[in-house]
PDB file of N, CA, C and O in Angstrom:
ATOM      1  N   UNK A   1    -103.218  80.950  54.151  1.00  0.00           N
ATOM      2  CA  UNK A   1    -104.517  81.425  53.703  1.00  0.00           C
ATOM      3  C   UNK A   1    -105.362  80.289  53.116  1.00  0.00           C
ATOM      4  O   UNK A   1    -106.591  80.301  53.038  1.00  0.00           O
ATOM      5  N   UNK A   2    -104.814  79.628  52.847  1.00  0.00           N
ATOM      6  CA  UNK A   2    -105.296  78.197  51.943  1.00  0.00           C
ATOM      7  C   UNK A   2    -106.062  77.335  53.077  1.00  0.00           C
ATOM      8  O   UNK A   2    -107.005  76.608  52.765  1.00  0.00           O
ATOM      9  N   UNK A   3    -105.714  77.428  54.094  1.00  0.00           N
ATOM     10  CA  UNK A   3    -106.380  76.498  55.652  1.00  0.00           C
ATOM     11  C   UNK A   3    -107.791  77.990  55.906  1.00  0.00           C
ATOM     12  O   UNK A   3    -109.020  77.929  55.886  1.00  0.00           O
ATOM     13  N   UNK A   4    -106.995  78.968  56.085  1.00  0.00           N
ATOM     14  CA  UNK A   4    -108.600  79.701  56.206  1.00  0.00           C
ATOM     15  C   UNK A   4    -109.660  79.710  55.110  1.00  0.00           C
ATOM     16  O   UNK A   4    -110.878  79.822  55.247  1.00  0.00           O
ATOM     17  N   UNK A   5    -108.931  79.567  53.975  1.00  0.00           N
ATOM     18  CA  UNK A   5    -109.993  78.954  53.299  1.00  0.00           C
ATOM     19  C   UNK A   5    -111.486  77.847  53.075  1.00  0.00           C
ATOM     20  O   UNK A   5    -112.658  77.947  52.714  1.00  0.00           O
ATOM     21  N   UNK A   6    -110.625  76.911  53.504  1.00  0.00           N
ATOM     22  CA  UNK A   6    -111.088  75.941  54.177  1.00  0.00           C
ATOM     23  C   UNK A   6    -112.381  75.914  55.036  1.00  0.00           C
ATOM     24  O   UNK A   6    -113.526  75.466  54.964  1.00  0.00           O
ATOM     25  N   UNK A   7    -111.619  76.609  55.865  1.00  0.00           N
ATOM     26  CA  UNK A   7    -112.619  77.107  57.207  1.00  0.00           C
ATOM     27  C   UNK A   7    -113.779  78.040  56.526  1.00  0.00           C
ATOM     28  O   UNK A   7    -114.893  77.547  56.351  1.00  0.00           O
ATOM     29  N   UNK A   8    -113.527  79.295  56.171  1.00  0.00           N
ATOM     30  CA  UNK A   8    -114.719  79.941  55.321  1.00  0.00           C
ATOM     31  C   UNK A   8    -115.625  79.617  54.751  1.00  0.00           C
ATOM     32  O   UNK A   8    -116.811  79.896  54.924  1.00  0.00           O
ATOM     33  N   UNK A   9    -115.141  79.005  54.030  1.00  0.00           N
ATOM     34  CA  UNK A   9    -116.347  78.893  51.934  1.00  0.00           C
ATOM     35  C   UNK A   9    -117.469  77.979  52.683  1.00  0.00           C
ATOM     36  O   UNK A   9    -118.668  78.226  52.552  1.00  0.00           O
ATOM     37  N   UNK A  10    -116.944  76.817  53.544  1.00  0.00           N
ATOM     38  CA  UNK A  10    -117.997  75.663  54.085  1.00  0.00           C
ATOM     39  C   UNK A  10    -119.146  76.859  54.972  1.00  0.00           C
ATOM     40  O   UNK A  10    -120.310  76.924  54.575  1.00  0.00           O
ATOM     41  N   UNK A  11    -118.724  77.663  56.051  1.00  0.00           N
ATOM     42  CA  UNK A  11    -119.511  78.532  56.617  1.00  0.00           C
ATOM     43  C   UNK A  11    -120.496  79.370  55.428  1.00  0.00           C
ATOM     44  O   UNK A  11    -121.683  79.484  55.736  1.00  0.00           O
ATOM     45  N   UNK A  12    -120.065  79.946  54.119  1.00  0.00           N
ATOM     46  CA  UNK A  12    -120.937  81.313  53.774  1.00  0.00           C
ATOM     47  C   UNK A  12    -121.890  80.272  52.840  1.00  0.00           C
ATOM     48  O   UNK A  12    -122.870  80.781  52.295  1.00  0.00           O
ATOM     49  N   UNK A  13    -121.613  78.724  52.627  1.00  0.00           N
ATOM     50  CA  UNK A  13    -121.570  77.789  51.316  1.00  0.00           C
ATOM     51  C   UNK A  13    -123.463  78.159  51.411  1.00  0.00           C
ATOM     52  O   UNK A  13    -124.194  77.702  50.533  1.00  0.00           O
ATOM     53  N   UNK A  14    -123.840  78.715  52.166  1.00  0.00           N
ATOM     54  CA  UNK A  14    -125.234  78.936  52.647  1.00  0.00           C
ATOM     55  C   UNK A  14    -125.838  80.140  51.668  1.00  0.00           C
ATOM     56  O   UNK A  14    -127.041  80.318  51.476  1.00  0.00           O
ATOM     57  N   UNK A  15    -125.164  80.636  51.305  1.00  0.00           N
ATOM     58  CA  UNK A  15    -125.997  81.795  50.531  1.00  0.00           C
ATOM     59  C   UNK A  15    -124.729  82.301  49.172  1.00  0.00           C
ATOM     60  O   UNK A  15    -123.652  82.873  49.342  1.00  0.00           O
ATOM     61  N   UNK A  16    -125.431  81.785  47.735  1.00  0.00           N
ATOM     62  CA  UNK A  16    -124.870  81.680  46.335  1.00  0.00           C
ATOM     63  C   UNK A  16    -124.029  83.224  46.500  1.00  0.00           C
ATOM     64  O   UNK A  16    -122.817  83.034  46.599  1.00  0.00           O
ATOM     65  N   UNK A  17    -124.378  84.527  46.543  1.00  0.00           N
ATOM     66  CA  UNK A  17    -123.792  85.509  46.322  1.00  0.00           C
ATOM     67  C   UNK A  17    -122.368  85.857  47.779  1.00  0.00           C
ATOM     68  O   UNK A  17    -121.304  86.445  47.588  1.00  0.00           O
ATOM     69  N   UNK A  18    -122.610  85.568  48.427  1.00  0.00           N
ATOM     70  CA  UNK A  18    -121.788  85.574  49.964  1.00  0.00           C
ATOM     71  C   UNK A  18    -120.380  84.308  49.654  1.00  0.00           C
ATOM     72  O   UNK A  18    -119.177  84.562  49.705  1.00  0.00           O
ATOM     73  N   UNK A  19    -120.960  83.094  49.370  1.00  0.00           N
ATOM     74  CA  UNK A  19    -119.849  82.321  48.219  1.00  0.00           C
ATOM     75  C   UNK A  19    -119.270  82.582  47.521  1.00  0.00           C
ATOM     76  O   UNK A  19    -118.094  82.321  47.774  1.00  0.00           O
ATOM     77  N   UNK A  20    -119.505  83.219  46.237  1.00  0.00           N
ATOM     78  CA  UNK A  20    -118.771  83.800  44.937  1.00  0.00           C
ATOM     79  C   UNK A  20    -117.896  84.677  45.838  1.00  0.00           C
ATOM     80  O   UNK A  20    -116.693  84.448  45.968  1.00  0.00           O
ATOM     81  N   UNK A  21    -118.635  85.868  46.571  1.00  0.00           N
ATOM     82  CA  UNK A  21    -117.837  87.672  47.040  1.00  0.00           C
ATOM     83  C   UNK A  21    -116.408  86.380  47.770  1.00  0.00           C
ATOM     84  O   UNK A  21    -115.277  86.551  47.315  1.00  0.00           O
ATOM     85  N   UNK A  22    -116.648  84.990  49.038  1.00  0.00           N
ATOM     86  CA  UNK A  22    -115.780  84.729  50.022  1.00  0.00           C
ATOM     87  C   UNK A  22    -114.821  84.310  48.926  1.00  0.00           C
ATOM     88  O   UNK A  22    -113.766  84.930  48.792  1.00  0.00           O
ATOM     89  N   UNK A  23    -115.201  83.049  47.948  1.00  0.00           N
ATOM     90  CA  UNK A  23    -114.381  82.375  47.104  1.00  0.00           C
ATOM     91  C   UNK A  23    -113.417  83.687  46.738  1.00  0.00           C
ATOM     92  O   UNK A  23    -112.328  83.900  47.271  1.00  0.00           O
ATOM     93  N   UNK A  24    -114.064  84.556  45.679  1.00  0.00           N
ATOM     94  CA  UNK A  24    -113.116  85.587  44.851  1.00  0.00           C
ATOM     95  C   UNK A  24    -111.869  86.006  45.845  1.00  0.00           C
ATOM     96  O   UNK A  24    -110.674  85.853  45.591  1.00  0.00           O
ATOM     97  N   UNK A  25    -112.473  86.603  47.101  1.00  0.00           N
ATOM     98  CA  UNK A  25    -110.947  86.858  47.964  1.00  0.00           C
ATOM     99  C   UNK A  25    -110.135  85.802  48.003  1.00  0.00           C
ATOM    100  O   UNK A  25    -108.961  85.869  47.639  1.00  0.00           O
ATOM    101  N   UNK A  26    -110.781  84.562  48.522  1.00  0.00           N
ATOM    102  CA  UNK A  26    -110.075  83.331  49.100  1.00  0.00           C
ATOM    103  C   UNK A  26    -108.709  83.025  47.607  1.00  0.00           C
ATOM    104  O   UNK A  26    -107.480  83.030  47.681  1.00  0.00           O
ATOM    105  N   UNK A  27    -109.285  82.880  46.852  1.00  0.00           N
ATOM    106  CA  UNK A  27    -108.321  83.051  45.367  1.00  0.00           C
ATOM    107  C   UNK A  27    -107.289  84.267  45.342  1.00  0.00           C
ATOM    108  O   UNK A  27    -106.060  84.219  45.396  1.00  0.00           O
ATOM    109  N   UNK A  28    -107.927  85.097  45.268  1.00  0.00           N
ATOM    110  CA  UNK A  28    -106.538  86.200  45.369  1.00  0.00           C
ATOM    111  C   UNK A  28    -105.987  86.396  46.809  1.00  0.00           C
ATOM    112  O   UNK A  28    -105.377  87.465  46.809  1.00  0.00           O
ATOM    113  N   UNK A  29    -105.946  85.841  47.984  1.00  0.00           N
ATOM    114  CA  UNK A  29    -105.215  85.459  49.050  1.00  0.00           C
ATOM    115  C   UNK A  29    -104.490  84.407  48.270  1.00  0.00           C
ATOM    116  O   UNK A  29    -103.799  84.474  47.253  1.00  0.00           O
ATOM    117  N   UNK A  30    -104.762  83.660  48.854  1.00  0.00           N
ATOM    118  CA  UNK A  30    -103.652  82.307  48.402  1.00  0.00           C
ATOM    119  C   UNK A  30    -102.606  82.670  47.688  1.00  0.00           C
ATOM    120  O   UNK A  30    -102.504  83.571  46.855  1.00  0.00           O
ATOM    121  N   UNK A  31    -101.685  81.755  48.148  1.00  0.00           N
ATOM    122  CA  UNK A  31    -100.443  81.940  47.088  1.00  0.00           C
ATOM    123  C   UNK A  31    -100.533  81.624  45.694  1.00  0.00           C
ATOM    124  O   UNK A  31    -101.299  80.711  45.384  1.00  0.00           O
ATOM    125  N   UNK A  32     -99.725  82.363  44.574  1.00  0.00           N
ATOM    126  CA  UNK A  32    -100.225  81.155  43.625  1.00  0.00           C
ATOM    127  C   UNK A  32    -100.015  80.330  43.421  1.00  0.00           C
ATOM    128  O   UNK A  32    -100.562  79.908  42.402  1.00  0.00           O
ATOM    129  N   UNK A  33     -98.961  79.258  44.249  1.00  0.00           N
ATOM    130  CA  UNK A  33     -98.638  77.622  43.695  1.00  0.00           C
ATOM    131  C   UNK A  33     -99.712  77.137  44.832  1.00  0.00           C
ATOM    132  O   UNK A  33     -99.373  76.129  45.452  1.00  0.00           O
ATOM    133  N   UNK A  34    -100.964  77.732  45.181  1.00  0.00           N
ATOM    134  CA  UNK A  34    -101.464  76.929  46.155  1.00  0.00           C
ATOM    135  C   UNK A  34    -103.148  77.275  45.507  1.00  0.00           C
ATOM    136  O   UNK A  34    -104.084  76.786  46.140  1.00  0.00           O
ATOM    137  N   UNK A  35    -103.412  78.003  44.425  1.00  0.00           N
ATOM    138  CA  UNK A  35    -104.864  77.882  43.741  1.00  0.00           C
ATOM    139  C   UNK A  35    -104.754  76.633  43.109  1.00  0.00           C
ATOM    140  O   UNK A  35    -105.867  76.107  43.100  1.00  0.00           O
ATOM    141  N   UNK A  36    -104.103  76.092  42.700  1.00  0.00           N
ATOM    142  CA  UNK A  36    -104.761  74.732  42.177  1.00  0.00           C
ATOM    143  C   UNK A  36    -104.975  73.706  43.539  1.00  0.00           C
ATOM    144  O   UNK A  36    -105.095  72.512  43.269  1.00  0.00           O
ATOM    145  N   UNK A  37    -105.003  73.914  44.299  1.00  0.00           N
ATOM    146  CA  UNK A  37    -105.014  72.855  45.359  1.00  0.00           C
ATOM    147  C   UNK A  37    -106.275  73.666  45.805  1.00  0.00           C
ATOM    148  O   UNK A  37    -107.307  73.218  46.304  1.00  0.00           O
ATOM    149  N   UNK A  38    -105.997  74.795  45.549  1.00  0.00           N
ATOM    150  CA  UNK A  38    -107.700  75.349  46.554  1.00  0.00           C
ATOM    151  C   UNK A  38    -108.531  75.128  45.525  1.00  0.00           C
ATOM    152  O   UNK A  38    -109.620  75.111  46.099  1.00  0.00           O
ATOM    153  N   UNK A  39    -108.816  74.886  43.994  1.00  0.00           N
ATOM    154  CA  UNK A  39    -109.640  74.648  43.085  1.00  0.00           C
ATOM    155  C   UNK A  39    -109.836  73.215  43.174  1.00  0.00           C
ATOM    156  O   UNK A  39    -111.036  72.946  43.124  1.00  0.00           O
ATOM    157  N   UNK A  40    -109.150  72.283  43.280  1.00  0.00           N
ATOM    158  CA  UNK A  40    -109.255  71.139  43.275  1.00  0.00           C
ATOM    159  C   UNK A  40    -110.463  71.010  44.567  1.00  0.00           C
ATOM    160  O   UNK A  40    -111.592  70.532  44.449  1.00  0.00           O
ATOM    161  N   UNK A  41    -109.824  71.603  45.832  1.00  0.00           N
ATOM    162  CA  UNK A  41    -110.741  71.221  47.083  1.00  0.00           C
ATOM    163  C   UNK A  41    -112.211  71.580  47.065  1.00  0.00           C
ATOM    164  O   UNK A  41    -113.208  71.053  47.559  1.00  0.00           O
ATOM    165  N   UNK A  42    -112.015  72.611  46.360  1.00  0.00           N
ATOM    166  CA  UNK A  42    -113.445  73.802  46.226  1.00  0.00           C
ATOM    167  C   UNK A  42    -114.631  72.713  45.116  1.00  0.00           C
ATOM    168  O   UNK A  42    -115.750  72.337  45.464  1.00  0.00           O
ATOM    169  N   UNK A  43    -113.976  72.425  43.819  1.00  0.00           N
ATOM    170  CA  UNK A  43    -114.636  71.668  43.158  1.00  0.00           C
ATOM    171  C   UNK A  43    -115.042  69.939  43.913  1.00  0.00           C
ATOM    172  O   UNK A  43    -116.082  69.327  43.671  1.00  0.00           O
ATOM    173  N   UNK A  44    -113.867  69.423  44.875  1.00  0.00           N
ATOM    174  CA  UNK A  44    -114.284  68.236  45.370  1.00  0.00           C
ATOM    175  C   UNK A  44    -115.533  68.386  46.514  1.00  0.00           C
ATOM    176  O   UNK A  44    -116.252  67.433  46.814  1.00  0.00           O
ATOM    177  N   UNK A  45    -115.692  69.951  47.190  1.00  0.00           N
ATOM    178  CA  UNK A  45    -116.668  70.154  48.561  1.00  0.00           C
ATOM    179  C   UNK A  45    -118.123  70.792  47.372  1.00  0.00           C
ATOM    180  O   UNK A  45    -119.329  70.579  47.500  1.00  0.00           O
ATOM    181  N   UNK A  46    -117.545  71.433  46.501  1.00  0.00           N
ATOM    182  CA  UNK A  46    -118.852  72.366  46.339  1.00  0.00           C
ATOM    183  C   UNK A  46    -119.250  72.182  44.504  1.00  0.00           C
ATOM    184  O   UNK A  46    -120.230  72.827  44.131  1.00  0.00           O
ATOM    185  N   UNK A  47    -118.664  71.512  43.660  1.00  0.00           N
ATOM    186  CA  UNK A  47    -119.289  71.388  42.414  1.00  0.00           C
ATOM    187  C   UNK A  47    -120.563  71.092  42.378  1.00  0.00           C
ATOM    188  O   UNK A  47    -121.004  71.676  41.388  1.00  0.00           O
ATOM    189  N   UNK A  48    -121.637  70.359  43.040  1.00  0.00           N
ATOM    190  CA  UNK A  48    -122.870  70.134  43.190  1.00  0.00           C
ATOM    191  C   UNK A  48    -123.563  71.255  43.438  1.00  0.00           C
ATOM    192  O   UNK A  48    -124.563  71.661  42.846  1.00  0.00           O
ATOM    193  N   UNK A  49    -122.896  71.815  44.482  1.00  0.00           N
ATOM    194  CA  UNK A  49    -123.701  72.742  44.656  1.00  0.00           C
ATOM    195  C   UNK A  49    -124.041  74.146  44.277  1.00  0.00           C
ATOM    196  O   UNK A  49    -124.972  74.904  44.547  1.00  0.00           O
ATOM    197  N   UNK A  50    -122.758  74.235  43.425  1.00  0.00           N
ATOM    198  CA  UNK A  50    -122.002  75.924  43.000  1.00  0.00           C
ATOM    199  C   UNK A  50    -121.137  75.706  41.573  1.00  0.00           C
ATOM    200  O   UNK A  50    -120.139  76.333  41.218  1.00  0.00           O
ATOM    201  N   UNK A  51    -121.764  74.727  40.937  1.00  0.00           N
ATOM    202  CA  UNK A  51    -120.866  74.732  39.752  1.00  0.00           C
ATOM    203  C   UNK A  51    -120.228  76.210  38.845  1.00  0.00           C
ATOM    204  O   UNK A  51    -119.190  76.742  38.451  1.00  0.00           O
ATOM    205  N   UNK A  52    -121.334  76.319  38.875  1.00  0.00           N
ATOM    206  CA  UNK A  52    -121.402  78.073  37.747  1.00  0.00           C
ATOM    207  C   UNK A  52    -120.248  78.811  38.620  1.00  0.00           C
ATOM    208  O   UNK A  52    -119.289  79.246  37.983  1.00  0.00           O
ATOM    209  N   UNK A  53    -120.265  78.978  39.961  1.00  0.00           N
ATOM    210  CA  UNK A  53    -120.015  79.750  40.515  1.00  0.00           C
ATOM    211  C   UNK A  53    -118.277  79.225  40.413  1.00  0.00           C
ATOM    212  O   UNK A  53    -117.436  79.988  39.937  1.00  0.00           O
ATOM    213  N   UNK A  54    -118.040  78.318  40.750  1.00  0.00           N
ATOM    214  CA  UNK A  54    -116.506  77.471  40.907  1.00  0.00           C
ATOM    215  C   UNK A  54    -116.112  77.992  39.494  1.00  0.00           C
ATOM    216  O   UNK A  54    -114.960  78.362  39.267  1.00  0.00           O
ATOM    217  N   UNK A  55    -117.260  78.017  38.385  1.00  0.00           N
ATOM    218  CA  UNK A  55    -116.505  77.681  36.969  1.00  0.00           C
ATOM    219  C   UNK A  55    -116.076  79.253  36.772  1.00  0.00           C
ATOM    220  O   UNK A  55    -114.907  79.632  36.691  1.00  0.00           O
ATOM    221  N   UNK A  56    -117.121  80.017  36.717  1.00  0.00           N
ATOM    222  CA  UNK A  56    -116.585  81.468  36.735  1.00  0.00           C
ATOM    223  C   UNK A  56    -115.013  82.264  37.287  1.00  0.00           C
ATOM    224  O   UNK A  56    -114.185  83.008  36.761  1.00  0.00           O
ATOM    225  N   UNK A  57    -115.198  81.590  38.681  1.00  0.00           N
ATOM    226  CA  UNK A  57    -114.262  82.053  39.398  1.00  0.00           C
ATOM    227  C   UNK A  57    -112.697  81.377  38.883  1.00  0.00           C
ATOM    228  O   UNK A  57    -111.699  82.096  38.832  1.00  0.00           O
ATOM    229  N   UNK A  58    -112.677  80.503  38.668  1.00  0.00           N
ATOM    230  CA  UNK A  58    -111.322  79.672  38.546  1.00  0.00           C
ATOM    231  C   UNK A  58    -111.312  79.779  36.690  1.00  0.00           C
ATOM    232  O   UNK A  58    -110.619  79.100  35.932  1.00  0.00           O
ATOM    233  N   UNK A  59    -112.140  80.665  36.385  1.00  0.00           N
ATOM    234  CA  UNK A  59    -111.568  80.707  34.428  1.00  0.00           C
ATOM    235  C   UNK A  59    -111.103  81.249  34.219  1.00  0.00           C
ATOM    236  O   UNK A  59    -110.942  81.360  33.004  1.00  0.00           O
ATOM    237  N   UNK A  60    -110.493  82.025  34.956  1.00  0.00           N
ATOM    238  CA  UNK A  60    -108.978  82.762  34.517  1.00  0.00           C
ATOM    239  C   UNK A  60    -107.629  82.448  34.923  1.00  0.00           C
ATOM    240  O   UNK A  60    -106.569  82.990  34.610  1.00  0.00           O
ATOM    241  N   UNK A  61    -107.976  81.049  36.007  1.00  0.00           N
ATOM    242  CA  UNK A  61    -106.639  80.501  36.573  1.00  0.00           C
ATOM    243  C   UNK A  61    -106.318  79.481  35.828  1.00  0.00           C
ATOM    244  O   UNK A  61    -107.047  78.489  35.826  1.00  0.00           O
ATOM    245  N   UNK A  62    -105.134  79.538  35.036  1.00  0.00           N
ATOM    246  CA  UNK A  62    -104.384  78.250  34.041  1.00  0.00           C
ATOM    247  C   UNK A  62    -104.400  77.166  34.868  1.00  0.00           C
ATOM    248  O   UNK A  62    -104.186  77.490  36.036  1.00  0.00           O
ATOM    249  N   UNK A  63    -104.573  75.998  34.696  1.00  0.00           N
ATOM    250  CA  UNK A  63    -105.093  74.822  34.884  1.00  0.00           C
ATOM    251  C   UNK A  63    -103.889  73.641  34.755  1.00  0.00           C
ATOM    252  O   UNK A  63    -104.172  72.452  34.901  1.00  0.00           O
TER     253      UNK A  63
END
């Protein structure tokens, strides 16, 4: 799920609310020894562009 990830978030990265709804699934898919690797990627492709949105989503995942 972590590779379809990938593939997704870059496609919806086009419209702020369609991001948050893809991200939120893309997080609860993943395994959990594999959200910090999808937070890491998410913040290295999209912090510029979606900070709020990255920060929201990943503040409930221990770090």
């Amino acid at each position: 799920m972590l590779e379809y990830a990938k593939v997704i978030l870059p496609k919806v990265s086009f419209s702020r609310e369609l991001f948050r709804k893809e991200l939120n699934k893309c997080i609860s898919w993943v395994e959990t020894n594999q959200v910090q690797e999808l937070r890491a990627w998410c913040y290295n492709k999209f912090q510029k562009m979606y900070p709020d949105v990255l920060a929201e989503a990943f503040a409930n995942i221990a770090a």
